[in-house]
C-alpha positions in Angstrom: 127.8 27.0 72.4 124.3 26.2 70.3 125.1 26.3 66.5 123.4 29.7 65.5 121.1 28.2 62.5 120.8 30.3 58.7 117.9 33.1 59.1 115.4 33.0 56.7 111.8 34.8 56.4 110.4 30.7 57.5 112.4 30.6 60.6 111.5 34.1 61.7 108.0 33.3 61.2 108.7 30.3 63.7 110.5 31.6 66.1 108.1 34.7 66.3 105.0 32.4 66.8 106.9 30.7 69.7 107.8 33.6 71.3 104.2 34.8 71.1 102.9 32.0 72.0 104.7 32.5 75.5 102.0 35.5 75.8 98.6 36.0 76.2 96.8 38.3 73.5 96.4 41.6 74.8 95.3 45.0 74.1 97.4 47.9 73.5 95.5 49.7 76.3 96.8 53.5 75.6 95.6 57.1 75.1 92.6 57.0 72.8 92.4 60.5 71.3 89.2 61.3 69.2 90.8 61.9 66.0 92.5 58.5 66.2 89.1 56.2 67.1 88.6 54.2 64.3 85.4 52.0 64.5 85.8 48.6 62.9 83.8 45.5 62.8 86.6 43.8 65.3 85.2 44.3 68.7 86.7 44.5 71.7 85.5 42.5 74.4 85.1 45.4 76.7 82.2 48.3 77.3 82.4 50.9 74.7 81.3 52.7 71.4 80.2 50.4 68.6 77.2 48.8 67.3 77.9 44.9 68.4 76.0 44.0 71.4 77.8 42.7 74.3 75.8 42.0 77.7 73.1 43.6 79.5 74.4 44.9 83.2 72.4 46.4 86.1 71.7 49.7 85.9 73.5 52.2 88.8 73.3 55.5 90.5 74.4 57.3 87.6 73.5 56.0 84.6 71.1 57.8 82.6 67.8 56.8 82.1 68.7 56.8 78.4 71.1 54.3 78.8 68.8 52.1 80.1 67.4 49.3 77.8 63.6 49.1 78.7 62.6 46.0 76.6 64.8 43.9 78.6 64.2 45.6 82.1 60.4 45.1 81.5 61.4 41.0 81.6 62.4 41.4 85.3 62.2 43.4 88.4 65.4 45.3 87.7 66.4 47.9 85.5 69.9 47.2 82.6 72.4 48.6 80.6 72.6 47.6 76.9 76.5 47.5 76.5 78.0 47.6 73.5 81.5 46.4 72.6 84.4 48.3 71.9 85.6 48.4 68.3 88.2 50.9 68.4 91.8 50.2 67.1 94.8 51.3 68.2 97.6 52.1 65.7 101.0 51.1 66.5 103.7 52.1 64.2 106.7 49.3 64.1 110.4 50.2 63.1 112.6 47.3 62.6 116.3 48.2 62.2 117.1 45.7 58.6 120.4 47.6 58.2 123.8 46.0 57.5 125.0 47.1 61.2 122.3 44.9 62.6 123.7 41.5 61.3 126.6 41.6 64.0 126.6 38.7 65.4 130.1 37.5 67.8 130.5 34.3 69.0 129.2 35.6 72.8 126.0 35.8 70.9 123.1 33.6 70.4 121.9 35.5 67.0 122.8 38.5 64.9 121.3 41.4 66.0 118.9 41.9 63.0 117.4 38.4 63.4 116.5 39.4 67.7 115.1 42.6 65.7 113.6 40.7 63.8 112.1 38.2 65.9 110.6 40.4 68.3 109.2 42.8 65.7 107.2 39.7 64.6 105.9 38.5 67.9 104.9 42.1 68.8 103.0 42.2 65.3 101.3 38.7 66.0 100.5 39.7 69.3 99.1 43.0 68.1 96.9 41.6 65.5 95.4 39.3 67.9 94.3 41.9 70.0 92.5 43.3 67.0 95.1 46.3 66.8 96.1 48.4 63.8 99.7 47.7 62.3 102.0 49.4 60.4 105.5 48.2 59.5 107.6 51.6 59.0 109.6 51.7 55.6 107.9 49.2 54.1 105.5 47.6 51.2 103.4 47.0 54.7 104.0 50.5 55.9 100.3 51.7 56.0 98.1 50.8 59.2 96.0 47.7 59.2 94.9 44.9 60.7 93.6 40.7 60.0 95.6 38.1 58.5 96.5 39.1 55.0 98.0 42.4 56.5 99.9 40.7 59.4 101.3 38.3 57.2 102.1 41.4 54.8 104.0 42.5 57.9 106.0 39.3 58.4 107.2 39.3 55.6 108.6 43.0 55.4 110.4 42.3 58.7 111.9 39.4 56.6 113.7 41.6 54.2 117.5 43.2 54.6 118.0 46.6 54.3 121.0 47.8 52.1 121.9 51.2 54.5 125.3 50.5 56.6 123.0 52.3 59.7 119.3 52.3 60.2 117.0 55.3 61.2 113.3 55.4 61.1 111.4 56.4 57.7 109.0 59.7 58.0 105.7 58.4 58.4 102.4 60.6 57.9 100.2 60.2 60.7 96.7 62.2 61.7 97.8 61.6 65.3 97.5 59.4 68.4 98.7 55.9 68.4 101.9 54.2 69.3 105.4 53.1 68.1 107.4 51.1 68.8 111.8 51.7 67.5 114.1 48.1 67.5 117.5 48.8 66.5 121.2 48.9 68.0 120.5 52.8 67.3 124.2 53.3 66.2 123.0 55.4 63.1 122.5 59.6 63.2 120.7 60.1 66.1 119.5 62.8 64.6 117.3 61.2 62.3 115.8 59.7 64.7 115.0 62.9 67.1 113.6 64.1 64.4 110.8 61.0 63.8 110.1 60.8 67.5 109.5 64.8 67.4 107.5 63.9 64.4 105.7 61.6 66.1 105.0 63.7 69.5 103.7 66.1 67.4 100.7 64.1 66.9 100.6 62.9 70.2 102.2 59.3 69.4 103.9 58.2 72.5 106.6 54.6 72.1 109.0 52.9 72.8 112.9 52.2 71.9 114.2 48.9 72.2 118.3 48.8 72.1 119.8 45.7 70.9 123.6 45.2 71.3 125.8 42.0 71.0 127.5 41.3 74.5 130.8 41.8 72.7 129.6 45.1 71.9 129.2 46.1 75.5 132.8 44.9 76.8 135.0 45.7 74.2 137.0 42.7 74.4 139.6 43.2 71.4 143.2 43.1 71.5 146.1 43.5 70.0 146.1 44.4 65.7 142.4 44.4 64.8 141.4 45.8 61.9 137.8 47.2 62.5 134.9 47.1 59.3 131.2 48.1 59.1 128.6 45.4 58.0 128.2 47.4 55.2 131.5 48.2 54.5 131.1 52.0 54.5 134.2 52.0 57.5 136.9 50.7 58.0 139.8 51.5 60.9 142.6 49.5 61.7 144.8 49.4 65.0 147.8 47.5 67.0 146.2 48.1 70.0 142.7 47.5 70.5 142.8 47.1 74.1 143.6 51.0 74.1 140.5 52.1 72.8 138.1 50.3 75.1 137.6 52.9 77.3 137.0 55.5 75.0 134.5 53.5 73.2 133.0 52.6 76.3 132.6 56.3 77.2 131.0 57.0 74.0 128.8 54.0 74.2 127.2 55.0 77.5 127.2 58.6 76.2 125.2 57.8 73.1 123.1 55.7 75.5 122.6 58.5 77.7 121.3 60.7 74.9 119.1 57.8 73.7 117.1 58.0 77.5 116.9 61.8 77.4 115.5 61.6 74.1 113.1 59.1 75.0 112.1 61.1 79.0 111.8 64.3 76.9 109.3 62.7 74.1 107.6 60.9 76.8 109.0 57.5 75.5 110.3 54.4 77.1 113.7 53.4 76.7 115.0 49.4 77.6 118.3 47.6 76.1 118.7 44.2 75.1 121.2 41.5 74.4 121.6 38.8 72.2 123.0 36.6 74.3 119.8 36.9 76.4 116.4 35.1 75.8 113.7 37.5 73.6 111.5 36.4 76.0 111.8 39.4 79.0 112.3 42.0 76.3 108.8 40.5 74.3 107.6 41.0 77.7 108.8 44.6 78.4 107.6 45.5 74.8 104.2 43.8 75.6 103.9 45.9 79.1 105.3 49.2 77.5 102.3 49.5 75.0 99.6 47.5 77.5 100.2 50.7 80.2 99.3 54.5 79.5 102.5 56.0 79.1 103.2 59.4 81.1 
C-alpha cells in the first residue's frame, strides 16, 4: 500500500495543480440571469455583451442592420458583424467540508477524506479561475466572490485550513441570485443545515452540486468483534463486543441518509455524485468539471 504522505497547505497546492492540469480550462457554461451578469475586463472568447472587440463575421438573414459594422463592410463586397467578447462571470460558491469527521482516513484508503476534499476543492478553484470565473470559498476569509490570482490563491489557502466542528454544514451565504455551488463533504452532519443552504440558495435561483466523499471502510462496515467507536472530534463515543452486529443497521442508515441526500438534490434541481478515497480524484474532478460546464435542469 503507497505510504499516505503528511498534508500540508504546500502539498495541496501540488496535488491540486496536477489534478488540474489533467483538464482543459473551461467555462462554467450555466444559466446567466440578468441580475447576476457582471461585466468585467476578463473576456470571454465567445460572442457577447462587452466592450472588447473580438472578430468581424458575415453578416446573415437576421441580423439587424444595426448590427452591422459599415466601416469595415465598405472595405469589401460583403457586409460584417462587429462582435464583441463576452465578459460576463459566473459565480460559483465552493463548500469544502474542513471538519474533524473529514480527516478519516482507514488503511483501505489512499488519503483522509478532508485532504480528497481538499484537493478537489482546489483544482475546481484553479480551473474556475482560468476560465475567468468568479470564486467564493464559503465560510471563509475568501468567502466573498472574485476572481485573478491574488484571490485564487486567497482561496487555496482557506481550503488549507482545519475546521474545529466534529461535523461540517455549509455557512449562510448572502447572494443577489444566479450562480452556482458546488457542496464537498462526507455529509454526515444535520442534514438539516444543509436543506436549509440549498433552499437558500434555490431561492435565488443558484443551482449545484453535492459531492459525497466516504472512505471504502465506511461503505462495508468491516469491524468485528469489541471496537470501541470515536468521532474525529471526539464529540462521540460508543463502544461494542460485537461490531459485526451492527453492520447492517448502519448500512441501512447509510443508504437511507444517502437516499435523502439525492431527493434533496432532484428537488433543488442539484446534482448529486459519491466518491471514494481509495479512488483516483481524477473522474470525480471530471464529474465536478461537467456538472457546472452543462445547464442544469
Amino acid at each position: 500500500m503507497a505510504k499516505i504522505l503528511p498534508f500540508s497547505p504546500e502539498r495541496l497546492r501540488a496535488d491540486a495543480e496536477a489534478s488540474a492540469a489533467a483538464f482543459p480550462p473551461f467555462l462554467a457554461e450555466a444559466e446567466r440571469l440578468a441580475a447576476t451578469v457582471l461585466m468585467g475586463a476578463h473576456g470571454r472568447r465567445r460572442a457577447g455583451m462587452g466592450e472588447t472587440f473580438w472578430q468581424y463575421r458575415p453578416a446573415t438573414p437576421g441580423d439587424s442592420l444595426a448590427a452591422i459594422d459599415w466601416r469595415h463592410s465598405a472595405r469589401s463586397d460583403h457586409l460584417y458583424i462587429r462582435q464583441t467578447e463576452w465578459e460576463a462571470a459566473q459565480t460559483v460558491w465552493l463548500w469544502c467540508d474542513r471538519s474533524a469527521s473529514m480527516r478519516y482516513a482507514s488503511k483501505l484508503a489512499l488519503c483522509s477524506k478532508r485532504e480528497r476534499a481538499a484537493v478537489l476543492s482546489a483544482a475546481l478553484a484553479i480551473l474556475l479561475g482560468r476560465g475567468g470565473e468568479r470564486i467564493a470559498a464559503m465560510g471563509t476569509d475568501a468567502g466573498n466572490p472574485g476572481f485573478g490570482a491574488a484571490h485564487l490563491e486567497r482561496v487555496l489557502a482557506a481550503l488549507g485550513r482545519e475546521d474545529p466542528a466534529d461535523a461540517g454544514a455549509p455557512p449562510s451565504v448572502e447572494t443577489t441570485g444566479g450562480g452556482r455551488a458546488v457542496f464537498i463533504s462526507d455529509f454526515f452532519g444535520d442534514l438539516a443545515l444543509l436543506e436549509e443552504s440549498m433552499a437558500a440558495f434555490a431561492n435565488h435561483g443558484v443551482t449545484g452540486l453535492l459531492l459525497q466523499i466516504t472512505d471504502p471502510s465506511e461503505e462495508s462496515f468491516p469491524f468485528q468483534g469489541r471496537v470501541r467507536f470515536e468521532s474525529m472530534g471526539g464529540a462521540l463515543t460508543y463502544e461494542t463486543d460485537r461490531a459485526d452486529a451492527l453492520r447492517e443497521d448502519y448500512r441501512n442508515a447509510l443508504a437511507a441518509r444517502r437516499d435523502r441526500l439525492e431527493r434533496l438534490a432532484a428537488a433543488s434541481g442539484w446534482r448529486f455524485s459519491i466518491h471514494h478515497t481509495d479512488q483516483s480524484a481524477a473522474p470525480a474532478l471530471l464529474w465536478l468539471a461537467g456538472g457546472l460546464s452543462q445547464r442544469m435542469a
